[in-house]
SERO-615099 format. One record per residue (C-alpha): residue number from 1; chain; x, y, z. Coordinates in steps of 0.02 Angstrom, whole numbers, plus 50000, padded with zeros to 5 digits. Layout:
<sites>
+-----+-------+-------+-------+-------+
:   n : chain :  east : north :    up :
+-----+-------+-------+-------+-------+
: NUM :     A :     X :     Y :     Z :
...
+-----+-------+-------+-------+-------+
</sites>
This chain:
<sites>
+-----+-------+-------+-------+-------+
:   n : chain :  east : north :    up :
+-----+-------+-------+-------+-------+
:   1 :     A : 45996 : 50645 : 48816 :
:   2 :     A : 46144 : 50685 : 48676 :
:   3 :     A : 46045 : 50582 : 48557 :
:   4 :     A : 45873 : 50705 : 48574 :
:   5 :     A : 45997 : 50844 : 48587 :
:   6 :     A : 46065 : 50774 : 48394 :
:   7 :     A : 45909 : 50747 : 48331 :
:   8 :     A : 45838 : 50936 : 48384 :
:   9 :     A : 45973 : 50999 : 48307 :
:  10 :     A : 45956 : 50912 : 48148 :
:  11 :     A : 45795 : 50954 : 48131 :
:  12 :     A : 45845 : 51146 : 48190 :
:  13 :     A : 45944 : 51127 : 48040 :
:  14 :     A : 45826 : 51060 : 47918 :
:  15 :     A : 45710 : 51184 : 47957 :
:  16 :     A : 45829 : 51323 : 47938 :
:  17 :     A : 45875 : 51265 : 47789 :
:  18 :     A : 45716 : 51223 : 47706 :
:  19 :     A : 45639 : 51416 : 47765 :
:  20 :     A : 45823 : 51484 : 47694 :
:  21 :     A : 45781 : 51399 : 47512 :
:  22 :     A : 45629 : 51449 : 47510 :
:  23 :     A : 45649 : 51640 : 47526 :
:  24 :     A : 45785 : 51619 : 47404 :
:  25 :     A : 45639 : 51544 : 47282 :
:  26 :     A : 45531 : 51692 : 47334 :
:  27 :     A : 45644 : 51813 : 47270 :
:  28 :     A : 45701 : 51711 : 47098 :
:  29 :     A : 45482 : 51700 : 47077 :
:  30 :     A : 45475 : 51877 : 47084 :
:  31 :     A : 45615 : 51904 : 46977 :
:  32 :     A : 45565 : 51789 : 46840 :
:  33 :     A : 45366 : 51838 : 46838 :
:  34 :     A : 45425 : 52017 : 46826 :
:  35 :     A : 45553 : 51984 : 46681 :
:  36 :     A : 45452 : 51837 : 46592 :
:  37 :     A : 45278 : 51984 : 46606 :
:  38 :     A : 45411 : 52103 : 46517 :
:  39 :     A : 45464 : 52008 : 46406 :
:  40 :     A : 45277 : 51943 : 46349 :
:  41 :     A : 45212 : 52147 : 46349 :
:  42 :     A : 45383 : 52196 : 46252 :
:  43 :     A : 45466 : 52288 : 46399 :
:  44 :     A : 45631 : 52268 : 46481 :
:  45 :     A : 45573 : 52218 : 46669 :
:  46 :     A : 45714 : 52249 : 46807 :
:  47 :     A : 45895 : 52266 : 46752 :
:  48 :     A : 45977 : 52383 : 46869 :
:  49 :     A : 46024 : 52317 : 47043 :
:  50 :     A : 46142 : 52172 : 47021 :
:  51 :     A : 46189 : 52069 : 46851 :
:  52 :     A : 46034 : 52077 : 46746 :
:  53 :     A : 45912 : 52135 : 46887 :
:  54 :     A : 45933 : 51978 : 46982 :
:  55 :     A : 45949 : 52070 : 47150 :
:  56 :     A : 45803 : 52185 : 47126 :
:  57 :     A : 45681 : 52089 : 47239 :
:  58 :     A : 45809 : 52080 : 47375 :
:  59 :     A : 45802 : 52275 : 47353 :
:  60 :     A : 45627 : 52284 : 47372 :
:  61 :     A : 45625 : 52169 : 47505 :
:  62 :     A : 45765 : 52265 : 47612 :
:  63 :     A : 45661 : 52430 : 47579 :
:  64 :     A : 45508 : 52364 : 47658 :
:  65 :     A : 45576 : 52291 : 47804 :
:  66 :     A : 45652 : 52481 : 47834 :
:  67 :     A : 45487 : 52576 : 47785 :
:  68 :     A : 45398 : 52676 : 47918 :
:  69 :     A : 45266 : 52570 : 47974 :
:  70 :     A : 45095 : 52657 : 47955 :
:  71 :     A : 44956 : 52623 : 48044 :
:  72 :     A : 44772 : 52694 : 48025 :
:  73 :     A : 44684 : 52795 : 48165 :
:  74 :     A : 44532 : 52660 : 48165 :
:  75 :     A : 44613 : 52507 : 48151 :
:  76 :     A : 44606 : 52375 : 48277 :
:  77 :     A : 44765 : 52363 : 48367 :
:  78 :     A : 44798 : 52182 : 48405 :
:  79 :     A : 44722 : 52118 : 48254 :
:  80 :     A : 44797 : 52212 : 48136 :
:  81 :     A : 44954 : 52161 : 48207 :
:  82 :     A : 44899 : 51973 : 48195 :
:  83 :     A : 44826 : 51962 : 48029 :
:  84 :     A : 45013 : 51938 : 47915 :
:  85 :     A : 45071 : 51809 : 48042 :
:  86 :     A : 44901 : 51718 : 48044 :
:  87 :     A : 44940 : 51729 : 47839 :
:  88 :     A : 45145 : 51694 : 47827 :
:  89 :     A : 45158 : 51552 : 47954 :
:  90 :     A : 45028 : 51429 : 47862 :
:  91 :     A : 45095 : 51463 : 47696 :
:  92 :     A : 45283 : 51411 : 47774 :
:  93 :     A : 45201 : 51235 : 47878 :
:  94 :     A : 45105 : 51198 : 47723 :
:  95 :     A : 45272 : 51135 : 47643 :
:  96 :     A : 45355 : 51058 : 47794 :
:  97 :     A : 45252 : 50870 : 47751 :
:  98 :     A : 45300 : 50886 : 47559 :
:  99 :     A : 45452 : 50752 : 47508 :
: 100 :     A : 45567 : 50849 : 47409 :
: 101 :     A : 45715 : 50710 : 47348 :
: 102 :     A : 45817 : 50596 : 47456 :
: 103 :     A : 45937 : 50611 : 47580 :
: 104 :     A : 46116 : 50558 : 47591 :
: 105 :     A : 46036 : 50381 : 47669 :
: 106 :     A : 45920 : 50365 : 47536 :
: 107 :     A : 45760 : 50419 : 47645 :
: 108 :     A : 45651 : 50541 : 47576 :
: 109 :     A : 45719 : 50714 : 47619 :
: 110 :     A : 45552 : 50823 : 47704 :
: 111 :     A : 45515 : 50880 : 47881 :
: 112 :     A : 45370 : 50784 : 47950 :
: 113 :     A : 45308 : 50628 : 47877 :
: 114 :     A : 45130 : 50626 : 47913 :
: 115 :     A : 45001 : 50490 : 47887 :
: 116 :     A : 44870 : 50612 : 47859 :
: 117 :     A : 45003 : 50738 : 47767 :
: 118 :     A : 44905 : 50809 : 47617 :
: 119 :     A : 44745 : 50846 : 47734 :
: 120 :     A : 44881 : 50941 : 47847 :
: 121 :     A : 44905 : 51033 : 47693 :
: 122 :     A : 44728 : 51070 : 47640 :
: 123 :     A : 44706 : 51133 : 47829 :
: 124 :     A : 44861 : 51256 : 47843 :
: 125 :     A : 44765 : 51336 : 47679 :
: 126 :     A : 44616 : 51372 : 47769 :
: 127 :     A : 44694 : 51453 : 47909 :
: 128 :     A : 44746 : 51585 : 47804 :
: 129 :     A : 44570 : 51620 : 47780 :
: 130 :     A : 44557 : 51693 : 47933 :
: 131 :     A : 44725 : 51795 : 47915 :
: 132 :     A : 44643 : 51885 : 47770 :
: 133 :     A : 44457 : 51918 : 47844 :
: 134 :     A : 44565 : 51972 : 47993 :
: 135 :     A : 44650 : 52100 : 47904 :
: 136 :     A : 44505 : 52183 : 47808 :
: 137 :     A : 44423 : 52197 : 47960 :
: 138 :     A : 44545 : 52271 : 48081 :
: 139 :     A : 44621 : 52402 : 47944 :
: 140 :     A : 44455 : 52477 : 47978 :
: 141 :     A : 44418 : 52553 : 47816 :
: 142 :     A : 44277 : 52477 : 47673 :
: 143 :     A : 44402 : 52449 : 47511 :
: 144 :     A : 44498 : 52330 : 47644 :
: 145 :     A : 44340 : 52249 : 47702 :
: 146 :     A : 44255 : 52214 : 47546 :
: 147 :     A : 44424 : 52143 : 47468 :
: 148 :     A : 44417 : 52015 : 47639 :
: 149 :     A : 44253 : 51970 : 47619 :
: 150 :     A : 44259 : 51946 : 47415 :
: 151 :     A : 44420 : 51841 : 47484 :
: 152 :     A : 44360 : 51728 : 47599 :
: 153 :     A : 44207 : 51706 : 47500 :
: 154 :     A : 44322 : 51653 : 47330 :
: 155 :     A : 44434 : 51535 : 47466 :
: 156 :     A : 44284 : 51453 : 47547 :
: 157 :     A : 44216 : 51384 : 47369 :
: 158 :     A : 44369 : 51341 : 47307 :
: 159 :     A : 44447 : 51251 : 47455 :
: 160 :     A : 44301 : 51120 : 47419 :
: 161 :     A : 44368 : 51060 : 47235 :
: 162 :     A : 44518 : 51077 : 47281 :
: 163 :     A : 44514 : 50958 : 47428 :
: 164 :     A : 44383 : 50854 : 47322 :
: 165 :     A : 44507 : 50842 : 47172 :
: 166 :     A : 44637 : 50755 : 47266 :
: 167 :     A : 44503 : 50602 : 47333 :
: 168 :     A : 44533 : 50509 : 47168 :
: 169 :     A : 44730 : 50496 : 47196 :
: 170 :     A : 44704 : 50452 : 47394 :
: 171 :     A : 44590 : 50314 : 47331 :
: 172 :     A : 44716 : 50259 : 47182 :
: 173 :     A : 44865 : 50287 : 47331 :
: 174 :     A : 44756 : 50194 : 47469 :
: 175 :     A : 44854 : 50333 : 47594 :
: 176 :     A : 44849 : 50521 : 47642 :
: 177 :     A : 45042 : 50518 : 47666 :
: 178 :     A : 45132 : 50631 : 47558 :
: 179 :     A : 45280 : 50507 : 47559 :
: 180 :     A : 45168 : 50358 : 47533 :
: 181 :     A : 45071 : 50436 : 47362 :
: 182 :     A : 45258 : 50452 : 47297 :
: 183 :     A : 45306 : 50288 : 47324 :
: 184 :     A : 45127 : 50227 : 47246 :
: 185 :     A : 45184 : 50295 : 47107 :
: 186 :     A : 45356 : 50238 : 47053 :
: 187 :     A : 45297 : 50088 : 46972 :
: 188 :     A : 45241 : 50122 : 46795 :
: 189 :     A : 45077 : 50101 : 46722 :
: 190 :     A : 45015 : 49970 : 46624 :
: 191 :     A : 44889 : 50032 : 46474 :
: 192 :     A : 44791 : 49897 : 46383 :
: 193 :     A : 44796 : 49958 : 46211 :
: 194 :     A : 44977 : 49992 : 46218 :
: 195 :     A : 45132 : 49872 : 46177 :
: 196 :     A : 45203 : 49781 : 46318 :
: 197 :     A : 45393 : 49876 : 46279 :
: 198 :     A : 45298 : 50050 : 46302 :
: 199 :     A : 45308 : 50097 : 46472 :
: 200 :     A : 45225 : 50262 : 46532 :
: 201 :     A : 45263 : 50329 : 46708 :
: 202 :     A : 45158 : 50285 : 46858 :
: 203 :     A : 45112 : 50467 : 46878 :
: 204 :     A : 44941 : 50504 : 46925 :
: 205 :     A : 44922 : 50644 : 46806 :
: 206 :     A : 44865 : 50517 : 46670 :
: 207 :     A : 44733 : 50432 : 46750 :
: 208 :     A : 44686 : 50564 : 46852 :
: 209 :     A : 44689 : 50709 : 46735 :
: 210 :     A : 44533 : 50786 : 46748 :
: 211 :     A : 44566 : 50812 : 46935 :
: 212 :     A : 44734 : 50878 : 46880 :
: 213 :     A : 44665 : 51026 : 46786 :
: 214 :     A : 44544 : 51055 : 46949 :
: 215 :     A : 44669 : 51062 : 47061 :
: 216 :     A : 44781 : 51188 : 46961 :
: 217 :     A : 44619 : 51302 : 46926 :
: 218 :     A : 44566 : 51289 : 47118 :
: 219 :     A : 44756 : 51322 : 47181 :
: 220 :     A : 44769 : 51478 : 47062 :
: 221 :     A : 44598 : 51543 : 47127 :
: 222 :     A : 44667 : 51511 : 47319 :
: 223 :     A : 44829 : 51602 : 47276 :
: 224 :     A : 44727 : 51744 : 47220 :
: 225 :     A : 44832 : 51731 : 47085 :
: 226 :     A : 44761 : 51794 : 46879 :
: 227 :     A : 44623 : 51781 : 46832 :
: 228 :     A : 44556 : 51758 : 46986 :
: 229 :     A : 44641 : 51885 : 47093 :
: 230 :     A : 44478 : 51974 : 47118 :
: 231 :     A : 44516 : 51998 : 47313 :
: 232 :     A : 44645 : 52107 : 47247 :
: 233 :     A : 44577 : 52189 : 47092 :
: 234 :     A : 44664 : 52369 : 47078 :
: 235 :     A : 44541 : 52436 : 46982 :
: 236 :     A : 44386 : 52413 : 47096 :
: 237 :     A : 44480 : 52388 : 47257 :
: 238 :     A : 44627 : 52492 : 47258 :
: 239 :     A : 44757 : 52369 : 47326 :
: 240 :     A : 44613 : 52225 : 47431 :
: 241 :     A : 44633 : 52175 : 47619 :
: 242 :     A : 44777 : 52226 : 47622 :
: 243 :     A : 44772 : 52423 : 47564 :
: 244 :     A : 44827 : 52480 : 47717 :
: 245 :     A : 44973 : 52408 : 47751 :
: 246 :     A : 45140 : 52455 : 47739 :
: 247 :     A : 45305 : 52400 : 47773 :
: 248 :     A : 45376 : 52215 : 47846 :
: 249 :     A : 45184 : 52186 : 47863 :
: 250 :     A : 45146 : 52215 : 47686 :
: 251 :     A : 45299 : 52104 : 47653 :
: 252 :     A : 45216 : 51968 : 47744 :
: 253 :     A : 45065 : 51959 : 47641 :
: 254 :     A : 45172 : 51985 : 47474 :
: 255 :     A : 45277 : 51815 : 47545 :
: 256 :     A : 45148 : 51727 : 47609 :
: 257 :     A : 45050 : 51753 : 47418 :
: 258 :     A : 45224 : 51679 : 47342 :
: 259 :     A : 45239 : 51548 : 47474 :
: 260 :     A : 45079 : 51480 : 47427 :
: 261 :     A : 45115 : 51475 : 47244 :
: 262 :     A : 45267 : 51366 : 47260 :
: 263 :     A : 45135 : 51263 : 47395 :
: 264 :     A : 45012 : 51235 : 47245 :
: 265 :     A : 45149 : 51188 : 47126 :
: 266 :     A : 45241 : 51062 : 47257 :
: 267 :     A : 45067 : 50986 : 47313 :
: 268 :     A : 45026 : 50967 : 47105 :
: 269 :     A : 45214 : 50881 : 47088 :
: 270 :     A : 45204 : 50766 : 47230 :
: 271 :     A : 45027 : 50717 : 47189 :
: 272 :     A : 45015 : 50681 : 47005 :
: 273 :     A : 45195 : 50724 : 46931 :
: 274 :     A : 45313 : 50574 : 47052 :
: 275 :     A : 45373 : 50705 : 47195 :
: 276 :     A : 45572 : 50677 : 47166 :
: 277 :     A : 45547 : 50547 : 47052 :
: 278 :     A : 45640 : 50559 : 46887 :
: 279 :     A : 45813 : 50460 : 46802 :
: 280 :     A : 45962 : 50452 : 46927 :
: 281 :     A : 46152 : 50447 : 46846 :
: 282 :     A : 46295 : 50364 : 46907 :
: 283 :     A : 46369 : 50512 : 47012 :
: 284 :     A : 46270 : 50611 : 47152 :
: 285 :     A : 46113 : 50500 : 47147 :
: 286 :     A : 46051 : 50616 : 47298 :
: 287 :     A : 46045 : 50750 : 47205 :
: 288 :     A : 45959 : 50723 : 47043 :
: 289 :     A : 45770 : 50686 : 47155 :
: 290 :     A : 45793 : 50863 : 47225 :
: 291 :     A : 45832 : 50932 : 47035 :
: 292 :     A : 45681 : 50821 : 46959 :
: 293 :     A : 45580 : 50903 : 47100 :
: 294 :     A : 45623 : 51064 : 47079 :
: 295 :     A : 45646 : 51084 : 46878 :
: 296 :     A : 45438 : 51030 : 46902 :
: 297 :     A : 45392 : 51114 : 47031 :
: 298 :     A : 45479 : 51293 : 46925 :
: 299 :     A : 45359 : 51210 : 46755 :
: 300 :     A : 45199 : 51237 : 46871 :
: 301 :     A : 45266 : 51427 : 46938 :
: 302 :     A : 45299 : 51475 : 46771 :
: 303 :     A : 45129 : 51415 : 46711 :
: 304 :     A : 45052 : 51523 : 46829 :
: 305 :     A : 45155 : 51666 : 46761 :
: 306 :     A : 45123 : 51639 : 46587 :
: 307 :     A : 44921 : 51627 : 46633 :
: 308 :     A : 44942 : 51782 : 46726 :
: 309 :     A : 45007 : 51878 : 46588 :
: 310 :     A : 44882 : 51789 : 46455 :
: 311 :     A : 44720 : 51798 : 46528 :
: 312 :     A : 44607 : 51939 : 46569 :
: 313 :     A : 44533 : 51954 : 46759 :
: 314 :     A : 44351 : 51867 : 46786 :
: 315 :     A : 44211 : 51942 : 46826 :
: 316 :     A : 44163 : 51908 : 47001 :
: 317 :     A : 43994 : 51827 : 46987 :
: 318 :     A : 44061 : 51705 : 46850 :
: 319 :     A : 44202 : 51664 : 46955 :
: 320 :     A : 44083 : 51615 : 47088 :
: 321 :     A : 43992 : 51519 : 46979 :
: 322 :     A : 44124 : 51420 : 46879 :
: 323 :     A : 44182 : 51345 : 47076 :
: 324 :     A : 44023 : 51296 : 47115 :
: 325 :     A : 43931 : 51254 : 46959 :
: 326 :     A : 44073 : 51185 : 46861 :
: 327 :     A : 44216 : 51129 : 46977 :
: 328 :     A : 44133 : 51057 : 47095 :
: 329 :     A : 44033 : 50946 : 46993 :
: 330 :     A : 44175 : 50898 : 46870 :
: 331 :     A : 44263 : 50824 : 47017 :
: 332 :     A : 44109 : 50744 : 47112 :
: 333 :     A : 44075 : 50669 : 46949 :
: 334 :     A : 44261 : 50599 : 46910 :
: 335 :     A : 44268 : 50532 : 47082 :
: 336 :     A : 44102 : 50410 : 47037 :
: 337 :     A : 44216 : 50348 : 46881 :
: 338 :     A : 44364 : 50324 : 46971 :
: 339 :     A : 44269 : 50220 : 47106 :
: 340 :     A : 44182 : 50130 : 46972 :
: 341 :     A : 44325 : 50077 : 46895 :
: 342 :     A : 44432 : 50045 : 47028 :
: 343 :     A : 44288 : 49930 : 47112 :
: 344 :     A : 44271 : 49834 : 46936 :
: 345 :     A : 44426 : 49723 : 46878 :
: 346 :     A : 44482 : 49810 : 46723 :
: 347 :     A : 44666 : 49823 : 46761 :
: 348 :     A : 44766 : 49839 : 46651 :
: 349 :     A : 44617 : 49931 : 46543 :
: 350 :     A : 44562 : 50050 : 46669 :
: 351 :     A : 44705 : 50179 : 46665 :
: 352 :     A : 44673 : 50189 : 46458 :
: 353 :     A : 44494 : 50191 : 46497 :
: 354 :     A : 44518 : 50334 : 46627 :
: 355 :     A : 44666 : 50439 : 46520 :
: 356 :     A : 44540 : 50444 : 46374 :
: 357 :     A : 44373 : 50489 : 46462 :
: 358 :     A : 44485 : 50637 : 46543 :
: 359 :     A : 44531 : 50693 : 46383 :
: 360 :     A : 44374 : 50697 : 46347 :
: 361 :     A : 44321 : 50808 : 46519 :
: 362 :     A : 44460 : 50918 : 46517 :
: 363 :     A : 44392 : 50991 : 46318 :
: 364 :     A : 44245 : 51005 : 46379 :
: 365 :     A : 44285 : 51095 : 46572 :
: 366 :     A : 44432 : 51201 : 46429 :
: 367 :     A : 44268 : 51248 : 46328 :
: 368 :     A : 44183 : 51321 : 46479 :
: 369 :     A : 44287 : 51399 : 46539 :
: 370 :     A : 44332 : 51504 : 46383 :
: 371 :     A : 44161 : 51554 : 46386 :
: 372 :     A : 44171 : 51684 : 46540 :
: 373 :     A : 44341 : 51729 : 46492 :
: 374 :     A : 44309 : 51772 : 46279 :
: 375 :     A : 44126 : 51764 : 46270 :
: 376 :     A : 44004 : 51944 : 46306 :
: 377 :     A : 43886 : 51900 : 46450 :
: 378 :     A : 43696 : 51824 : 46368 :
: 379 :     A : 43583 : 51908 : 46468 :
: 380 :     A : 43690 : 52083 : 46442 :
: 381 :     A : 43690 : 52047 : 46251 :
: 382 :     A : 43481 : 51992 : 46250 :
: 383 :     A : 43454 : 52178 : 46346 :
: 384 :     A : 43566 : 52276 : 46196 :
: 385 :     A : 43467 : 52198 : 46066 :
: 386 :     A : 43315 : 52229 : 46148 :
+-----+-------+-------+-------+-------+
</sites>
């Protein structure tokens, strides 16, 4: 009985803990995309509460949670109520199966080690569909509904490459487990036409790279984050599903968007980038994993803030149509290569083989997809001239 007692309250703690770090990364996002956007438009960004601005998010944060809470005449009262937990409590389980370093007995360091972890992962994200149909509907006003419907439409087609772009490492890994698709890649790679000395990491971003750049481009579309946060488009929408909210509640959905940023970017480390896995000195060898883990998982949030403040917004119907019609097949067709070579004996040729046809697929998906985002629309530009 004292032993379960002991090991409830470890986990008590490690789940304390792990929610505790990641509202302090919350805030630090929300700092950093607000200063790095300033800095990129030539503004100043926040500098007044605390040194250098640092605690303006905890500001905003305490102001919301002490806001009147507003709630419209026609909404539905449960459901309303509902939809921000249905949102905030997948975004926190998503990260509870992802290994992020080593403990002081040299296990990895995560909350549940799942067999079928990643799929647990690709699940919690499309719960949160429901959160934001849920509240566009109950708020009980149109700008709310049509930003929940544009929503779960945009999630829906790009849950599929997502989930599709991760087959190729499962089949490379030979498990689902989180913990295992680490360990499957600590070994380094062995590349044909390179010299025996040259050893390049066992990181799945090089033979898997075209499924990489899907999975980044499908996360950043399920994040609602620029330039696909259509569901949220202030200029056609007013605010999205969630317009009429105010207060904590708003909070939620403003966490819950963050949460599943730092999500994308710990799925993307701990499937193609190692996890935790990175040089270890002599002192503290527990802690340099969790700094390896998080110095790349902060690379992929500040990626998404530097694309947010680059590129312009899409247009719906060519959002639409890059998931399906350029996504989807990109990673249907990488998945035939990666079977084929994995079922024909070309080690150690097959990861040169597969890091230079990817080169070769992620120009061409890069060339597409400048094409919505720089080019005028053809059938728009056939009716001027006309």
């Amino acid at each position: 009985m004292a032993a379960v007692i002991a090991d409830a309250l470890i986990l008590l703690a490690k789940v304390v803990g792990v929610f505790a770090v990641l509202m302090v990364m919350v805030l630090l996002t929300v700092y950093v995309e607000r200063k790095v956007v300033s800095w990129m438009q030539t503004r100043v960004g926040p500098n007044r509460v605390g040194p250098f601005g640092l605690l303006q998010s905890l500001a905003d944060g305490i102001k919301l949670f002490f806001k009147e809470d507003v709630r419209p005449a026609a909404a539905d009262r449960v459901l309303y109520l509902v939809a921000p937990v249905v949102i905030m409590i997948p975004a926190f389980l998503s990260l509870t199966v992802i290994p992020f370093g080593t403990s002081f007995g040299g296990e990895p360091a995560q909350l549940a080690d799942l067999n079928v972890g990643l799929l647990f992962v690709l699940a919690m994200g499309s719960l949160q569909v429901y959160g934001l149909v849920l509240a566009g509907y109950a708020s009980g006003s149109n700008y709310p509904l049509l930003g929940g419907i544009r929503s779960s439409a945009q999630m829906i087609s790009y849950e599929i490459p997502q989930g599709l772009s991760l087959v190729g490492v499962f089949m490379y890994a030979g498990t689902l487990s989180a913990r295992g698709i680490v360990d499957a890649q600590r070994d380094p790679l062995q590349v044909g036409f390179l010299p025996d000395w040259l050893h390049l990491p066992g990181w799945y971003v090089i033979p898997q790279l075209p499924m990489f750049v899907v999975f980044l481009l499908a996360g950043l579309a399920e994040t609602n984050r620029a330039p696909f946060d259509l569901p949220e488009a202030e200029t056609e929408l007013v605010g999205g599903y969630h317009t009429e909210y105010s207060g904590i509640r708003f909070a939620l959905f403003f966490l819950a968007e963050y949460l599943n940023m730092i999500t994308v970017a710990a799925v993307a480390t701990t499937v193609f980038l190692g996890g935790p896995d990175g040089p270890a000195f002599g002192f503290l060898p527990w802690l340099w994993p969790i700094v390896w883990f998080l110095l790349k998982v902060c690379a992929f949030l500040f990626l998404f803030i530097w694309l947010r403040a680059t590129l312009p917004r899409f247009r719906f119907d060519r959002l639409m149509a890059f998931g399906w019609k350029v996504l989807l097949p990109v990673a249907l067709l990488w998945i035939g290569v990666t079977g084929v070579v994995l079922a024909v004996d070309l080690a150690p040729a097959r990861t040169g083989l597969l890091a230079a046809a990817g080169v070769l697929v992620v120009l061409l998906l890069a060339i597409t997809l400048a094409g919505p985002l720089t080019g005028r629309d053809r059938r728009a530009a056939r009716g001027a001239a006309t």
